[in-house]
C-alpha positions in Angstrom: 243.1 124.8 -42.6 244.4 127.2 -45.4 243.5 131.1 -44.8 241.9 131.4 -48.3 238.5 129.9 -47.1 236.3 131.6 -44.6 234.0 128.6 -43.7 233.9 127.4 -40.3 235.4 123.9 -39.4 232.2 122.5 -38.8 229.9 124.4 -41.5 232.4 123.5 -43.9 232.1 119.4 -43.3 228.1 119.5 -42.8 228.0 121.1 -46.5 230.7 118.8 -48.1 228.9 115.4 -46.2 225.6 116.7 -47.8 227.4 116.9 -51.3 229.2 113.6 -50.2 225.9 111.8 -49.5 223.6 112.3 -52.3 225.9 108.8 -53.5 224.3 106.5 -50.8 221.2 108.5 -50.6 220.4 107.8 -54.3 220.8 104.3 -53.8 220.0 103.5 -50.4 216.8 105.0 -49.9 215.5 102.8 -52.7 216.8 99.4 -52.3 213.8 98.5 -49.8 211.7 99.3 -53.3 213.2 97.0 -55.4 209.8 94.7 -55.2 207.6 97.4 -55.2 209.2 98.9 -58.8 209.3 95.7 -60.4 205.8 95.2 -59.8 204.5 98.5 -60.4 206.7 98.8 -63.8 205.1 95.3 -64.9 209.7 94.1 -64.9 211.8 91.7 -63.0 214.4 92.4 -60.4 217.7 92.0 -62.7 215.8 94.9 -64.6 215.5 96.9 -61.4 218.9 95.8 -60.3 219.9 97.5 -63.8 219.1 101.0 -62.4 221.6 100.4 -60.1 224.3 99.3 -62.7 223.2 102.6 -64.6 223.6 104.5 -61.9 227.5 103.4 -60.8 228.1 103.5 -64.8 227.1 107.2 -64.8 228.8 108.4 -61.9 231.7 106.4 -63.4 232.1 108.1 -66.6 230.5 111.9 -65.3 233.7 111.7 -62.8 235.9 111.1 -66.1 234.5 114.0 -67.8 233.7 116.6 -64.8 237.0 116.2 -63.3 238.6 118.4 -65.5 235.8 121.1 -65.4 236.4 121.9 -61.8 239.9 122.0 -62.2 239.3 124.5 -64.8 236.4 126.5 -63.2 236.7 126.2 -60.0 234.8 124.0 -57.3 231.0 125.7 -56.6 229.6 126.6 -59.7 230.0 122.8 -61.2 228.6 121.7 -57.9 225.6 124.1 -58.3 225.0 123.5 -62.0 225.0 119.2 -60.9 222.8 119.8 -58.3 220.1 121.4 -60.0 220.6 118.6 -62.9 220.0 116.0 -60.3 217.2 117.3 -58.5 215.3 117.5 -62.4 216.1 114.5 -63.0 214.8 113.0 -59.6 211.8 114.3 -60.1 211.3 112.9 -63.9 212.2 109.6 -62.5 209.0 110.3 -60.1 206.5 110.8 -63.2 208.4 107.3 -65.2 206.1 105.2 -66.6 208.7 102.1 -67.9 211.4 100.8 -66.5 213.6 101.9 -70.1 212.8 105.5 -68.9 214.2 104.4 -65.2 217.3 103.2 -66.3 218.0 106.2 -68.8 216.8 108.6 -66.1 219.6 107.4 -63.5 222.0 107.8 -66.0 221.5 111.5 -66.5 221.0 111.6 -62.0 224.3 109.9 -61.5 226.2 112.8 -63.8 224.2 115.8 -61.9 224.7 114.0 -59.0 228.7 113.0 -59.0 230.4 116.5 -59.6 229.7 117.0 -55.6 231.2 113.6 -54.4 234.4 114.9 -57.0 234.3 118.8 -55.4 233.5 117.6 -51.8 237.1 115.3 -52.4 238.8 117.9 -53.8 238.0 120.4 -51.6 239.6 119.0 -48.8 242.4 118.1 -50.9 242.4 122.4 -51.3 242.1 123.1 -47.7 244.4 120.4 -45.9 247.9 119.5 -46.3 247.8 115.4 -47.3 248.8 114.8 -43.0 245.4 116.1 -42.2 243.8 114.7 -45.0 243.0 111.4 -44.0 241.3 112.6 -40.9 239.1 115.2 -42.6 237.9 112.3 -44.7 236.8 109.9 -41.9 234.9 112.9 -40.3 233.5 113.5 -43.2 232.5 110.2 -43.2 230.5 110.3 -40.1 228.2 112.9 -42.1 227.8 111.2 -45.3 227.4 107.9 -43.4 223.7 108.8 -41.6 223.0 108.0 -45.3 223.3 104.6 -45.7 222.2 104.2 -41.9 218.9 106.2 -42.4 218.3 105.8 -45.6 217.1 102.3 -46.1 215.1 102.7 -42.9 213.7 106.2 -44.5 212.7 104.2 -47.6 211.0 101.0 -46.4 208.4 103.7 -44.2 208.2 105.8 -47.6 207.2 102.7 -49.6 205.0 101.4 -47.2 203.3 104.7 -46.5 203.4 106.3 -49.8 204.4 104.6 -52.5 208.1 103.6 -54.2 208.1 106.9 -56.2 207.4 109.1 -52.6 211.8 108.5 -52.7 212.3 110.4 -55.7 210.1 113.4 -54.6 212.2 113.4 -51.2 215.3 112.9 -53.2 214.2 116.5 -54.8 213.8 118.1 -52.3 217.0 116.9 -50.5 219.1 118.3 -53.9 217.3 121.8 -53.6 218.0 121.9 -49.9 221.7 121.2 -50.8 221.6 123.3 -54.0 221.2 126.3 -51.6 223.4 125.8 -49.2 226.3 125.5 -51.9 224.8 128.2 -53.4 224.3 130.4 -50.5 226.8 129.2 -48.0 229.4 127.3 -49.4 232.9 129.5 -50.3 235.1 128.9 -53.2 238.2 126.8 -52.4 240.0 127.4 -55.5 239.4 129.6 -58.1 238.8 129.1 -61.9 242.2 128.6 -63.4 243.3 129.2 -67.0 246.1 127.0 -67.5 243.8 123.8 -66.9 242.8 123.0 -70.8 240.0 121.6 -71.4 240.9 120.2 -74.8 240.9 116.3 -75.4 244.5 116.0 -75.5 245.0 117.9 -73.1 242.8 116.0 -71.0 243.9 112.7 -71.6 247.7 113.9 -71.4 246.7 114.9 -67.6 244.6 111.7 -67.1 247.6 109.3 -68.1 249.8 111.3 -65.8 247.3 110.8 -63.1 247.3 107.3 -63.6 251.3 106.9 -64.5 252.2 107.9 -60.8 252.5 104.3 -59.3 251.5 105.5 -55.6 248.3 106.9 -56.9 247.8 103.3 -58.6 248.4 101.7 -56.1 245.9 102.9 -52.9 243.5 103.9 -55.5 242.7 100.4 -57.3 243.3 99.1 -54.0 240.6 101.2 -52.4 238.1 100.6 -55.2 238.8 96.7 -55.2 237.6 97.2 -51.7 235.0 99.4 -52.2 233.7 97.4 -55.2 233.0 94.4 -52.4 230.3 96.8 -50.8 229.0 97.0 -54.1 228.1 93.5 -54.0 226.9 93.5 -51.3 224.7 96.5 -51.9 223.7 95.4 -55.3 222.5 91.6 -53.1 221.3 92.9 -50.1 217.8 93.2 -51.2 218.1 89.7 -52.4 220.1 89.0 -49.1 217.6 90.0 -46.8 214.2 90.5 -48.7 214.4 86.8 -50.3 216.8 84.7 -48.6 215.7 85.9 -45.1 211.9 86.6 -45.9 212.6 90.5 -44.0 210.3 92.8 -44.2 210.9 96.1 -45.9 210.9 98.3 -42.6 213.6 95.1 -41.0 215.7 95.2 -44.4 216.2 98.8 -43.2 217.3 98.8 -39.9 219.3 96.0 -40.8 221.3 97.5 -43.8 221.4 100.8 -41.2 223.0 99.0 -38.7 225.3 97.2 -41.5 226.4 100.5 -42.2 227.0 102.1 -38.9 230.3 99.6 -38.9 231.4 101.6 -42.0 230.8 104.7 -40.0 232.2 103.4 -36.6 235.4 102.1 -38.4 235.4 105.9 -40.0 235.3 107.5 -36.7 237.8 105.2 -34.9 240.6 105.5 -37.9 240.8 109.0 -36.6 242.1 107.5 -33.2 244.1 104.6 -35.1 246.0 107.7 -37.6 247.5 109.3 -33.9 249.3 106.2 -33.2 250.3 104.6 -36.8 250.2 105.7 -40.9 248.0 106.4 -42.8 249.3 103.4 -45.0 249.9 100.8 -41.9 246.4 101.4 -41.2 244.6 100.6 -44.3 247.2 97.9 -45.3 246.3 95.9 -42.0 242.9 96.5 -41.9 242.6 95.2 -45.5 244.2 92.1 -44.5 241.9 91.7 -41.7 238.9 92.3 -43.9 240.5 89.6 -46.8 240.5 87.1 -43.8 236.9 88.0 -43.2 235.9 87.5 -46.1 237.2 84.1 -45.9 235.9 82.8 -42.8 232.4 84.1 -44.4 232.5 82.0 -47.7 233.7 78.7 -45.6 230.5 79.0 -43.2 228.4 79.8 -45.9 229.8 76.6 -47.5 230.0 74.4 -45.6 227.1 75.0 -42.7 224.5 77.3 -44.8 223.8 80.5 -43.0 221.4 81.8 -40.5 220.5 85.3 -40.7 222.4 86.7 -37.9 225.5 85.1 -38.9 225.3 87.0 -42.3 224.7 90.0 -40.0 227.5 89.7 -38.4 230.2 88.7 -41.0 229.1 92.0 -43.1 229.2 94.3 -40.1 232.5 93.2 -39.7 233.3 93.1 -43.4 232.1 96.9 -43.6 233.5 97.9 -40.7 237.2 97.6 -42.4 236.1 99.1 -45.0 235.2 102.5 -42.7 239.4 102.6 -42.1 240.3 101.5 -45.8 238.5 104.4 -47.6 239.6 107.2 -46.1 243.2 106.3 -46.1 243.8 105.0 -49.4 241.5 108.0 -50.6 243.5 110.7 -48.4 247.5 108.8 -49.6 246.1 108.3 -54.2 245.6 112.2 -53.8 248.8 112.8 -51.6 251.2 113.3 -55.3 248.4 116.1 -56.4 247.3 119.4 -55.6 246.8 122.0 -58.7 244.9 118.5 -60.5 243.4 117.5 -57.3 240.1 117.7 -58.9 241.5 115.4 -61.7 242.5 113.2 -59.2 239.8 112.9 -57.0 237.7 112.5 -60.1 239.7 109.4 -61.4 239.4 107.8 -57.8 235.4 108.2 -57.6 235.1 106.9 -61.7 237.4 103.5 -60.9 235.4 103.3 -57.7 232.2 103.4 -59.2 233.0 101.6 -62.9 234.5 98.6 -60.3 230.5 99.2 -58.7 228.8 99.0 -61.7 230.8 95.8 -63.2 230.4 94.0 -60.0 226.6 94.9 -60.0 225.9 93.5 -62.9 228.1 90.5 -61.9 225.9 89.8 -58.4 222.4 91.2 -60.7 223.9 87.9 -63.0 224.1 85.4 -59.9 221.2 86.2 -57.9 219.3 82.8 -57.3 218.5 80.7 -53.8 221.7 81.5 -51.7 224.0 84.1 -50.7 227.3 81.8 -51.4 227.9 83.5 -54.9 227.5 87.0 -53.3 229.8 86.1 -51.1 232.6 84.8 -53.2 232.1 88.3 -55.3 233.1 89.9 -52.0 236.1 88.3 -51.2 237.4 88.3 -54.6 237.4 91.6 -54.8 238.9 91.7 -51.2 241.4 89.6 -51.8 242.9 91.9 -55.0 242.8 94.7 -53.6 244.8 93.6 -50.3 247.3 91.8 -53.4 247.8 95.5 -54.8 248.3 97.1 -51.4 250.5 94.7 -49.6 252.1 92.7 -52.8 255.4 94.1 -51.8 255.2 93.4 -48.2 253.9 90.0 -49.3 256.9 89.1 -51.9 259.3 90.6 -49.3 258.5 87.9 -46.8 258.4 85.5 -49.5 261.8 85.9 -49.7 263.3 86.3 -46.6 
């Protein structure tokens, strides 16, 4: 770690996971409510499902636009200012009385929320030479991860106890707690800087640079193609497992939490994988493995229906790739930047989450009486994504 920050190791990644997880904490902790919301709003599910959409769409575009900003002004007071937007917002969406309001609401929560998830990126782009990198990430991981794995859980016992809208006033207070740490706690990485303009040129000079470096194409569609095919299944897994499978909301929950402790074991052991190969050999192969996943989940689905432990199964495994592709194409798009890491990082997490919020509203459009279309979403965007990592390795042994 770089001299210029006086955080400790271990201070530094519980503060940055926080940041990191107000993403899957936002949308986790909710999913178990999706019945609950539609009735309670007097909507449908592809209207609930919507919030969702809104939400990716917001992060999408807020990453665009925020990116530059931290660049310019340096990493904790945009993080602060976010915060405090979110944890408004949150508890607006608590008081909503339409389902309009909802979806306008996450909007403006998904731009508070998503300048930590850019800052949390770039800081350890700041702090650790692009080596190190992919390692910080999958520990980071490990924090950010409880999310997902408690947070459905967390929510099914909050709508059953107190009501849908008990989330948002826990999502509140979870911003405020985080708000002060950065507030309190949290040292600057890098310092406000100048020469960053912030003028619209100047901006969209720096974003076409971003995107004209073909290695930064390359693992970042790649790792949002990938990412975009937990996106369906996110977006489905009420539908998945509340519907289809007739769970209850407390079983949706420890489900989806043990779904996502394969993202989080897969995080953890790519630490162990990274001593002994690339960073690049890693997430190539393990995107092939999850492609061939995919497949072997579509055929049974096809051809034999699917029982609910099969389904289990397939995504655990399906995820648990994905815990090795993210930090490593994440850690290798930001490896050509460093004085525009905030740029950078902030171009990654808006293709990551526009690719969620077109694929949401792809699975909100195909929800019906089986998971086979859910599937197919998931290994098409599998499939692309190992295309644009390995197409060269693929055309090489074409040849030869």
């Amino acid at each position: 770690m770089k001299k210029r920050t006086s955080n400790s190791y271990w201070g530094l990644i519980l503060i940055l996971g926080s940041m990191s997880a107000i993403g899957p904490l936002s949308i986790d902790l909710y999913l178990p409510a999706f019945n609950d919301i539609a009735r309670d709003l007097n909507t449908d599910l592809p209207h609930v499902a919507y919030t969702l959409s809104s939400y990716f769409l917001g992060i999408g575009i807020g990453q665009l636009i925020f990116g530059p900003i931290t660049d310019r002004f340096g990493r904790k007071w945009p993080t602060v200012i976010g915060l405090f937007v979110f944890g408004i917002t949150a508890a607006f969406i608590y008081l909503t009385p339409t389902i309009e309001a909802f979806i306008g609401a996450r909007i403006i929560m998904a731009l508070g929320g998503c300048i930590g998830m850019i800052t949390s990126k770039a800081m350890v782009r700041d702090l650790f030479p692009p080596d190190k990198s992919a390692q910080v990430f999958s520990v980071l991981m490990l924090v950010m991860g409880i999310a997902p794995v408690v947070g459905p859980t967390l929510g099914g016992v909050m709508v059953a106890q107190y009501g849908w809208r008990s989330i948002f006033v826990f999502l509140t207070l979870y911003a405020t707690l985080v708000f002060l740490a950065v507030l309190l706690l949290l040292k600057e990485t890098r310092g406000p800087d100048k020469n960053v303009s912030l003028g619209l040129l100047s901006i969209l000079r720096e974003y076409k640079a971003v995107l004209s470096n073909a290695w930064f194409i390359k693992f970042s569609i790649s790792g949002s193609l990938a990412y975009a095919g937990m996106f369906a299944y996110i977006s489905g897994a009420s539908f998945i497992y509340l519907d289809v499978f007739g769970l209850s909301q407390q079983q949706f929950g420890w489900t989806f939490g043990l779904n996502a402790g394969g993202y989080i074991l897969g995080a953890q052991l790519n630490g162990i994988f990274l001593r002994k190969w690339s960073s690049v050999k890693v997430c190539q192969r393990t995107m092939m493995i999850q492609f061939v996943i995919a497949i072997v989940m579509v055929v049974i689905c096809w051809r034999t229906g699917w029982l609910f432990w099969g389904a289990s199964i397939g995504i655990w495994f399906y995820l648990f790739c994905l815990g090795f592709i993210t930090p490593n194409t994440t850690a290798q798009a930001l490896v050509p930047f460093q004085s525009k890491a905030g740029m950078a990082s902030a171009m990654i997490g808006s293709m990551q989450m526009v690719s969620g919020a077109l694929i949401s509203l792809l699975v909100s459009s195909l929800i019906g009486t089986t998971i086979l279309p859910i599937l197919c979403v998931m290994l098409g965007a599998s499939c692309i994504g190992m295309l644009v990592l390995n197409g060269e390795k693929i055309l090489a042994l074409s040849r030869s």
